[in-house]
Steps between C-alpha positions, in 0.01 A plus 500: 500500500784728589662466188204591300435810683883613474486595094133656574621749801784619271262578243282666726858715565559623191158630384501791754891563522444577140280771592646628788832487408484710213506775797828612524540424096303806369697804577801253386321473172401862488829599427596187320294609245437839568202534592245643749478320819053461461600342175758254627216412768294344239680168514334411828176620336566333196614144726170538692230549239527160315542367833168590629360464154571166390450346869098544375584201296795320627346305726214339267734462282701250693188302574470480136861373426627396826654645770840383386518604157372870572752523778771384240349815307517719740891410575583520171348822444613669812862369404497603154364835597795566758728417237362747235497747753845450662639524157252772341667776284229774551259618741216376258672143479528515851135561624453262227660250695342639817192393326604142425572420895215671631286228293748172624440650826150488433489122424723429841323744789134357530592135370735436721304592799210292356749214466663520824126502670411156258864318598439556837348311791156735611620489868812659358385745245551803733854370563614523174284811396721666814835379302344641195480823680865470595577475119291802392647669806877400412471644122349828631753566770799313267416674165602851583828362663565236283497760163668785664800273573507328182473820309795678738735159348311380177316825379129492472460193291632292787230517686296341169772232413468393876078482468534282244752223635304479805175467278658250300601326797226482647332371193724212472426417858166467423520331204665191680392573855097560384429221237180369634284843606158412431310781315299736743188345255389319331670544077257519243531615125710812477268796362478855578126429596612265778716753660221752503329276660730434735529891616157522501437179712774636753344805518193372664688274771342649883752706641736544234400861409490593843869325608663686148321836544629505890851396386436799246425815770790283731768584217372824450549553908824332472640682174371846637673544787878358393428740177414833692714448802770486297406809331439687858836374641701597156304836447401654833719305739823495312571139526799439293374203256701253730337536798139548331614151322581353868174568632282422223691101446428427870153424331674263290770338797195431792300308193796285475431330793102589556361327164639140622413570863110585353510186296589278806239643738196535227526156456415455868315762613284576135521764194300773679668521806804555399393737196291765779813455685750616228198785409531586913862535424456710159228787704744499799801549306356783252282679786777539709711658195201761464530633898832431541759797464792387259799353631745301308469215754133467498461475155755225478304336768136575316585379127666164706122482653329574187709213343428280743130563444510487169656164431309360764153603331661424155583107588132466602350716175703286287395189649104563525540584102664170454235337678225711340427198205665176476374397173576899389788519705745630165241746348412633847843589632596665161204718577580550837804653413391707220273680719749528805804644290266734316508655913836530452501648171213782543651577860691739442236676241212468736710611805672772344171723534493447852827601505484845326207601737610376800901392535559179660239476768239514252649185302545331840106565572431360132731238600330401800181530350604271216605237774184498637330408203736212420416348875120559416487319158688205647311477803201430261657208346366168614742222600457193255 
C-alpha cells in the first residue's frame, strides 16, 4: 500500500510547487526579458487557468479511460510542459509552456486524491487524506525556496528542468509501483456524451455542492489574508520582503506537521469534528489579527495559528469530498477542486474591493465572514 501511495504524494507535490514557485521567478523574468513586472505575473495566471479549467473534465474522463492511463496523461503532459518551458526562447513560448503544465497538472490534482481515497482502507481514508495534505503543504512552502535557489545556481530554467525529473520520477514509480488501480468506475465506451454525463451525474451527488462551495469561501479566507497582509506589512509597515516572507511561510511550516496530525485523529474522532475544530482555529487566528496591535512577534505567532487551522480544516474538506460519491468518486473530486481553486483565483479580485474601502481590517471582516459561511454549508452536509 505504501508503495502505491509514494509516486501519488509526489505528484500531488509538483502540481502546486508549479504554481507557487513561480513566485520569486517573475521579477527574474521581468528583466530577463524586459518586461513589466504585471506582465511577467501572467505565468502563474496563465499555469492556473487550464488548471481549474480542465479539472471540469479530468475526472470523468478517467472513469472513461481508466484511472491509470489518464494519470500517465497527465505526467506526460506536466513533464513535457516543464520542458518546453525550462527551455522556451520567448515570453510567448514560455506562457506557452506555462499552459502545457497547468493542463498535466490538471489530470494529476483531483485524480490522485480520488485514487488515493479508492486504494485505501475506509477506516484509513482520513489518514492518508492528512499525508495528502502534507504533500500539497510541502510544494507550497518548498516551491518558493526550491526555485529561488535553483535560479541563484542554475538560472530560472532550473527550477523547470528540476519539475520535470521529479514528475518523471514519480511517473515511473507509478508505473511499476501502481499496476493494478482499479478504475474509480465502472469503463464504458469512450464518448464525449458519457463524460457529460458523468459531470452532470456528479453534480447531483448530496453534499457535494455544499463541501466544494465551502472549500471555495475557505480559499478565498485563506488566500485573502496571506495576499493583503503582505501588502500591509511591505507598504505601511515597512517589512523588508524577508521578514514579510518569514511570517507569511509559518502558514506553510505549522501545516507540515498539522495535515498528518488531522488525518490521524479524523479517523478516530470523525470528519466534522475535526473540520469545526480547524474552522475554531481559522476565526481565532484571524480575529485576533483584527484587535491586535502589530508586532513582529505576534504575527509570526498568528499566521503559525492560521496554518494550523487551515490544514487541519483542509484534511477533513478533502476527505468529506472524497467520500461525497463512491461510484462518482473521479468526476466529483475534479469538481470539487474546480470550484475550490476558483476561491483562490477570484480572491484576490473579490477582496481587493474590500481592501480599497477599508485597509486590512475590512478584508479580515470579509475574511471572517467568508469562514463562517464555509462552517455553515458543511454543517449542512449529511454524513453517509
Amino acid at each position: 500500500m505504501i508503495r502505491k501511495l509514494v509516486p501519488l504524494y509526489i505528484g500531488a507535490i509538483v502540481g502546486p510547487m508549479g504554481g507557487f514557485g513561480m513566485v520569486p521567478l517573475i521579477p527574474v523574468l521581468a528583466r530577463e526579458w524586459n518586461i513589466e513586472f504585471s506582465r511577467a505575473a501572467l505565468a502563474i495566471t496563465f499555469y492556473m487557468a487550464p488548471f481549474i479549467i480542465f479539472q471540469i473534465f479530468s475526472g470523468s474522463i478517467s472513469q472513461v479511460f481508466s484511472v491509470r492511463r489518464t494519470l500517465f496523461f497527465g505526467f506526460s503532459l506536466y513533464i513535457a510542459g516543464a520542458l518546453f518551458t525550462g527551455l522556451s526562447w520567448g515570453f510567448s513560448s514560455f506562457m506557452g509552456g506555462r499552459i502545457i503544465q497547468g493542463t498535466g497538472a490538471a489530470f494529476l490534482t483531483p485524480i490522485i486524491m480520488a485514487t488515493i481515497g479508492a486504494i485505501v482502507p475506509p477506516e484509513r481514508v482520513g489518514t492518508a487524506m492528512g499525508g495528502l495534505g502534507l504533500a500539497y503543504t510541502i510544494g507550497v512552502t518548498m516551491g518558493p525556496l526550491i526555485s529561488g535557489f535553483l535560479e541563484g545556481y542554475l538560472g530560472w530554467p532550473g527550477f523547470f528542468f528540476f519539475l520535470a525529473v521529479a514528475a518523471a520520477f514519480a511517473c515511473v514509480m507509478f508505473l511499476l509501483w501502481c499496476r493494478d488501480i482499479e478504475p474509480a468506475g465502472i469503463l464504458e465506451q469512450p464518448s464525449v456524451r458519457r463524460i457529460l454525463t458523468l459531470i452532470r451525474q456528479a453534480l447531483r451527488e448530496p453534499g457535494l455542492l455544499s463541501i466544494s462551495f465551502g472549500a471555495f469561501f475557505l480559499f478565498l479566507a485563506y488566500i485573502g489574508i496571506i495576499t493583503f497582509t503582505a501588502d500591509f506589512l511591505k507598504t505601511l509597515k515597512k517589512l523588508p520582503s524577508h521578514e514579510v516572507g518569514f511570517i507569511l511561510s509559518m502558514t506553510g511550516f505549522s501545516g507540515i506537521p498539522a495535515s498528518p496530525l488531522a488525518g490521524l485523529i479524523q479517523d478516530r474522532w470523525g470528519r466534522k469534528p475535526v473540520f469545526f475544530g480547524g474552522i475554531s482555529i481559522i476565526l481565532l487566528s484571524i480575529a485576533l489579527m483584527h484587535v491586535s496591535r502589530f508586532s513582529y512577534l505576534t504575527f509570526i505567532l498568528l499566521f503559525f495559528l492560521l496554518g494550523c487551522g487551515a490544514a487541519t480544516a483542509w484534511t477533513s474538506l478533502n476527505t468529506m469530498a472524497v467520500e461525497s460519491s463512491v461510484k462518482l468518486r473521479n468526476a466529483a473530486t475534479s469538481l470539487y477542486n474546480v470550484i475550490k481553486f476558483s476561491g483562490y483565483a477570484l480572491s484576490p479580485v473579490i477582496l481587493s474591493l474590500f481592501y480599497r474601502l477599508g485597509a486590512l481590517e475590512a478584508v479580515q471582516i470579509a475574511c471572517l465572514s467568508s469562514v463562517v459561511v464555509t462552517a455553515i454549508l458543511v454543517k449542512g452536509v449529511k454524513k453517509k
